[in-house]
C-alpha positions in Angstrom: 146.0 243.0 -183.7 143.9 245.1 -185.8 145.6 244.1 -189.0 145.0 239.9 -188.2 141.0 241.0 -187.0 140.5 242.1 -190.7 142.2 239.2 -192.1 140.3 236.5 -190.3 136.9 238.7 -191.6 137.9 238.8 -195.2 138.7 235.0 -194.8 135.5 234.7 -193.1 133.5 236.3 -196.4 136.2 234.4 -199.0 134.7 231.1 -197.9 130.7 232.3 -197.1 131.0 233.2 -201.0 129.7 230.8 -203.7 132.8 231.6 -206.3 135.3 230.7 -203.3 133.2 227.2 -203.2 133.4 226.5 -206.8 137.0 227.5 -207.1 137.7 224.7 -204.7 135.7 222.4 -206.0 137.1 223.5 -209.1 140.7 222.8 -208.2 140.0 219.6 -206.2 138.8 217.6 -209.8 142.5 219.2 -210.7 144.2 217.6 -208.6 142.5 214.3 -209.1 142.6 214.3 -212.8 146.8 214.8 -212.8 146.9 212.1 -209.7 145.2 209.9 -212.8 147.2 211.2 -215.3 150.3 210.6 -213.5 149.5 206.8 -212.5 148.7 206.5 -216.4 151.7 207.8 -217.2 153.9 206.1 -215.0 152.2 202.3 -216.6 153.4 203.7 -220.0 156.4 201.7 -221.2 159.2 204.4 -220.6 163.1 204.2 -220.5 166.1 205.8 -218.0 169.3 205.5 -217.6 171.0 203.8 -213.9 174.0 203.7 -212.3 174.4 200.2 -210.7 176.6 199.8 -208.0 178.8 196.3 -207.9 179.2 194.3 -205.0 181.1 191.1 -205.6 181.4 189.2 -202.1 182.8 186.1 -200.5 186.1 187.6 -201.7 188.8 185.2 -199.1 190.9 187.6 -197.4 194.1 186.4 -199.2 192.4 188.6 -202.6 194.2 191.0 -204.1 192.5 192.5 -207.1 195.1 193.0 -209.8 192.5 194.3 -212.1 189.9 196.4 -210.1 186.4 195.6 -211.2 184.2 198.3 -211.7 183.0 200.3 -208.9 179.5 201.3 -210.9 178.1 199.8 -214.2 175.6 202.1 -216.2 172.2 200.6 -217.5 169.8 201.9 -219.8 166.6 200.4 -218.6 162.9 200.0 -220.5 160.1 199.0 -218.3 157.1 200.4 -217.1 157.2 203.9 -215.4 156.2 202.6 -212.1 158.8 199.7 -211.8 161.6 202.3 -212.8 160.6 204.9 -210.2 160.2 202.6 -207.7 164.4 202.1 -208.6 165.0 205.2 -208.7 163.3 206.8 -205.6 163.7 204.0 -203.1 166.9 202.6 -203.3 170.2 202.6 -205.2 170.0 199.8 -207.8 173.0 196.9 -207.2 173.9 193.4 -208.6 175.7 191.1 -206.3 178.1 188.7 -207.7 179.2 185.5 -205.7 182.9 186.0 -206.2 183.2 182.1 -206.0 181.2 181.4 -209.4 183.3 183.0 -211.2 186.7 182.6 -210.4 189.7 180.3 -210.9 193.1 180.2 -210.9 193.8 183.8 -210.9 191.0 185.0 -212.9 187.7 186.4 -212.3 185.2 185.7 -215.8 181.7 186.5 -216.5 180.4 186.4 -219.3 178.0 188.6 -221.4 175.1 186.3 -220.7 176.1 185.9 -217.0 176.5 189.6 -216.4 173.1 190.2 -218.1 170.9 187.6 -216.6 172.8 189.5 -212.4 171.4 193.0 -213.8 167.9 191.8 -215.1 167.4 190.3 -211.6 168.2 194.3 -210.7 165.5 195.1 -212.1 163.0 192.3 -212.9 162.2 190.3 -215.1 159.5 192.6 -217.0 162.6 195.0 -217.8 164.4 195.0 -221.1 168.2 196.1 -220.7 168.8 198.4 -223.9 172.6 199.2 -223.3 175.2 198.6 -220.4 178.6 200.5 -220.2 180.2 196.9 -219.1 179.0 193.9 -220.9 181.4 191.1 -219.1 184.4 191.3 -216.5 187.8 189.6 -217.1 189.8 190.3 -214.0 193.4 189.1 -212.4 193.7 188.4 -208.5 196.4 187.1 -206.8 196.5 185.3 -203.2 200.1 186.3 -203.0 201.2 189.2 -200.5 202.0 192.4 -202.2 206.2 193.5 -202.9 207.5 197.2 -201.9 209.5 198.7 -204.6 211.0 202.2 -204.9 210.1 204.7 -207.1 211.8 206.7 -210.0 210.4 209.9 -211.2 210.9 210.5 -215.1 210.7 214.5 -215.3 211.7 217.1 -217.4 212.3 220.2 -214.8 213.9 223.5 -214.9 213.8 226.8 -212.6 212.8 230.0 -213.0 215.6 232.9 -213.8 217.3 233.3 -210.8 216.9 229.9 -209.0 218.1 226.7 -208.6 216.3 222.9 -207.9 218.2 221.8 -204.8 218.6 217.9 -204.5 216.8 215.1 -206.5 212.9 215.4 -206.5 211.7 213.8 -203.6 208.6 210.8 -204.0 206.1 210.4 -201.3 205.4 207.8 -200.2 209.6 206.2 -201.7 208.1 202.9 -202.5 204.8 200.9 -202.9 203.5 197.8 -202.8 202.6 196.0 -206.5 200.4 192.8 -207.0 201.4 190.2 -209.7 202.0 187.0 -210.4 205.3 185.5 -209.3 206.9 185.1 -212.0 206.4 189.5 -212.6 207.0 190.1 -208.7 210.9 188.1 -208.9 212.0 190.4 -211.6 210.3 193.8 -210.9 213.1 195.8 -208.8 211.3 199.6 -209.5 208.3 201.2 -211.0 208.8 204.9 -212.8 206.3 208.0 -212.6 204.6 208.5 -215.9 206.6 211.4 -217.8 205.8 215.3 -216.7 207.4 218.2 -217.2 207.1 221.4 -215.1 209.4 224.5 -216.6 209.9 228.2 -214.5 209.3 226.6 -211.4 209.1 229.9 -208.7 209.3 227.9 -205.7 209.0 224.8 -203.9 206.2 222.9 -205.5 204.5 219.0 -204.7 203.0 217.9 -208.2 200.8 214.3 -208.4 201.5 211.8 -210.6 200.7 208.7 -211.5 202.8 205.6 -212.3 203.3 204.5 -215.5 201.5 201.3 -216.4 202.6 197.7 -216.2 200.6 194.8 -217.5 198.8 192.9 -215.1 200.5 194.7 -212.4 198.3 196.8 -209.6 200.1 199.5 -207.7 198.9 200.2 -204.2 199.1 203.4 -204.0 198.6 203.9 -207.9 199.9 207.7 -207.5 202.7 209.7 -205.3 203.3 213.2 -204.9 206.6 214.3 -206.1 208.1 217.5 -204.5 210.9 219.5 -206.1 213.1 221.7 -204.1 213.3 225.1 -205.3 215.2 228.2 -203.9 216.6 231.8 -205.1 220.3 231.8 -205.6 222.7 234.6 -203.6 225.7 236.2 -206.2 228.8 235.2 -204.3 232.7 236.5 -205.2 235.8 235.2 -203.3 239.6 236.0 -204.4 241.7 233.1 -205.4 245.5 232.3 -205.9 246.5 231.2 -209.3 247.8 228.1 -209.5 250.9 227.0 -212.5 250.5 223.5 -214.4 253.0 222.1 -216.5 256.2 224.0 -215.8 258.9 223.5 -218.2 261.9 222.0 -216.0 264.1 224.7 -215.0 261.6 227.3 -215.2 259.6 229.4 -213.3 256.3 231.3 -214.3 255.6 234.5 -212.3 252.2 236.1 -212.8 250.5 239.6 -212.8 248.2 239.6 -210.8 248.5 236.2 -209.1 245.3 235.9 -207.6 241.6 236.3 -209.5 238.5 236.8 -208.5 235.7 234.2 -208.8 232.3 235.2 -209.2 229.0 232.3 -209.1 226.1 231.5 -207.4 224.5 229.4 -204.1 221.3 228.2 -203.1 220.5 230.5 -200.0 220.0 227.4 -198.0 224.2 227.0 -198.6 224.9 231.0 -198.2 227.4 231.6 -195.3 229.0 234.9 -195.9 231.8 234.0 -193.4 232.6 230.2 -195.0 235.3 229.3 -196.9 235.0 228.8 -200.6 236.5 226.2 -202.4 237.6 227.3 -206.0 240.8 226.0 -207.8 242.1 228.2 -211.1 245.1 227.8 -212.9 247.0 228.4 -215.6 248.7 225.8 -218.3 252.5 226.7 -219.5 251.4 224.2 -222.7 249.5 227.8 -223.6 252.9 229.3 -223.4 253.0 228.4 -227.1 249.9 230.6 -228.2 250.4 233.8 -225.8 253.4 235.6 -225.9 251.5 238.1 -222.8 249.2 236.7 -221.1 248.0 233.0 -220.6 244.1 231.9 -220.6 243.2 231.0 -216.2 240.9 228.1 -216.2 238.4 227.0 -213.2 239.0 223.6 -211.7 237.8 222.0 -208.7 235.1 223.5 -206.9 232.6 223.1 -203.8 229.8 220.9 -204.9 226.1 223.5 -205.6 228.1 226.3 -207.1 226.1 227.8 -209.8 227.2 230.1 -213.1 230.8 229.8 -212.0 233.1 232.9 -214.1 236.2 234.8 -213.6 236.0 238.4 -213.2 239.2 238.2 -214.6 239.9 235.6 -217.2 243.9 235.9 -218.7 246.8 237.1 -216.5 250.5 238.2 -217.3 253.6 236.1 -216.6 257.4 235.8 -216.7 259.1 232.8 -217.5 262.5 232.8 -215.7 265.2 230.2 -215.1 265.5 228.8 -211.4 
C-alpha cells in the first residue's frame, strides 16, 4: 500500500509539471503528423501481390472435372494504397465465374481477355493487373459417372539382410474411380502407380504414391498408399531321404548316406518347429558317367516361401548293383 501511495504522488507531480505537458503535446502533433503521412502514403500508386481464390458455380451435379481448375490464381496488382489495403485487410479477394458461359461440350474455355476483364472486377476498375500466374483455363468435364479400376504398383523393392517381403504389395484403397470420355473409359481395364523404389526395407512399411498420368483422365483418389510386408526370416534344417532318377534297367543304386540334410529359411509368420517340411533331393544315374564315387544330390520340389535353400551335404556315395 505504501509502494502504490508513492506512485499515485509522483504521477500526481509528473503531470502538475510543465515538461510533462509539453512532452504530450509534443507527442500528440506525432501522432497526427504519421496518421497524415500514412493516408498520403496509402493514395500513392503502390503495387502487391494477391492470391485470388476461384469459385466457378452453377456447376449441374452430373460435373465431373477431368481437368481441375485452379483452386487459387496469383495477381500482381497496381492501384492506389488504399484500394489494395482495403483487399487485403477486409476480405480474401475472389472472382466468380458462371460455369455456364463458358462451357460446351466437354470443355470449359476462357480466354485471356475473359479471365482478365473477372479479375479487374476483383479489384476495380482503377487497378492495373501487372502479372497473373493463370492467364486462361482450358478444362475437360464429363457428365458421365465415374469407372472403378484396379491398381498395379510398378516398384523396385528389396529387403534388408536377413528378411524377406511376404506376399505382393498390398494398394489401398485396390481400385478407383477414373473420369473420361467414353471412348477412354471402354478401353481402360487398370491404372499403374508411378515407378518407386524402396531398397533395405527393415520392416513393414506403407509408402504414398501417386498414379502415373493419363491424358485427359482424372483419378479419384489421384494417390494410394502401398504397404509391403516385411518380416525376419528363422534358419530351419530338416533331414531328407535321397531319392534315385534314371536307373539303368537292371540296376540298383545304393547310397552312403541315404538321407541329407537341408538347410533354408521361413518368414517367421510360416515358422512351426513341429510342421512337416516339404523338400525333395535326388540324385541322377545320367551323372554316373562323370563320378566314378560319388554323384552330385540336387534340390527339387519344395514348400512354397522357402528362402536360401542348400544342402549341408551336397554329393553322396553309391553302389551300382544288379537286381
Amino acid at each position: 500500500m505504501v509502494k502504490k501511495e508513492k506512485i499515485k504522488a509522483c504521477w500526481k507531480d509528473m503531470q502538475a509539471s510543465s515538461g510533462f505537458k509539453k512532452s504530450l503535446t509534443f507527442l500528440i502533433f506525432v501522432a497526427i503528423a504519421a496518421l497524415f503521412w500514412f493516408i498520403m502514403a496509402l493514395n500513392d500508386s503502390v503495387q502487391d501481390d494477391f492470391e485470388v481464390k476461384v469459385n466457378i458455380y452453377n456447376v449441374p451435379d452430373s460435373v465431373t472435372f477431368i481437368t481441375l481448375p485452379p483452386e487459387k490464381i496469383h495477381v500482381m496488382v497496381r492501384d492506389q494504397g488504399t484500394n489494395l489495403w482495403r483487399h487485403g485487410v477486409f476480405g480474401n479477394a475472389t472472382v466468380n465465374i458462371n460455369f455456364r458461359d463458358f462451357s460446351s461440350d466437354g470443355k470449359f474455355v476462357m480466354r485471356r481477355s475473359e479471365l482478365t476483364a473477372a479479375l479487374k472486377n476483383v479489384f476495380g476498375a482503377s487497378a492495373s493487373l501487372l502479372s497473373t500466374s493463370v492467364d486462361s483455363l482450358a478444362l475437360h468435364y464429363t457428365t458421365l459417372p465415374g469407372k472403378r479400376v484396379p491398381v498395379q504398383v510398378v516398384a523396385d523393392l528389396s529387403p534388408a539382410p536377413g528378411k524377406i517381403i511376404t506376399g505382393v504389395p498390398q494398394v489401398g484403397p485396390s481400385k478407383v474411380v477414373v473420369y473420361s470420355v467414353r471412348e477412354v473409359l471402354d478401353t481402360l481395364t487398370r491404372v499403374y502407380t508411378e515407378s518407386f523404389s524402396r531398397h533395405n526395407l527393415e520392416e513393414t512399411t506403407e509408402i504414398p504414391v501417386k498414379l502415373r498420368p493419363i491424358a485427359d483422365v482424372r483419378f479419384e483418389p489421384a494417390a494410394v498408399k502401398v504397404k509391403v510386408e516385411v518380416e525376419p526370416l528363422v534358419r530351419k534344417q530338416t533331414s531328407v531321404n535321397v531319392a534315385v532318377h534314371n536307373v539303368p534297367d537292371g540296376m540298383d543304386l545304393l547310397l552312403f548316406p541315404s538321407k541329407v540334410t537341408v538347410e533354408y529359411y521361413v518368414p517367421m509368420s510360416k515358422f512351426d518347429p513341429n510342421s512337416v517340411d516339404k523338400v525333395d533331393v535326388a540324385v541322377d544315374c545320367r551323372d554316373l558317367a562323370q563320378s566314378k564315387r560319388k554323384l552330385p544330390v540336387h534340390i527339387g520340389h519344395h514348400s512354397p516361401g522357402y528362402v536360401n535353400l542348400h544342402l549341408l551335404t551336397d554329393s553322396v556315395e553309391y553302389t551300382l548293383v544288379r537286381n
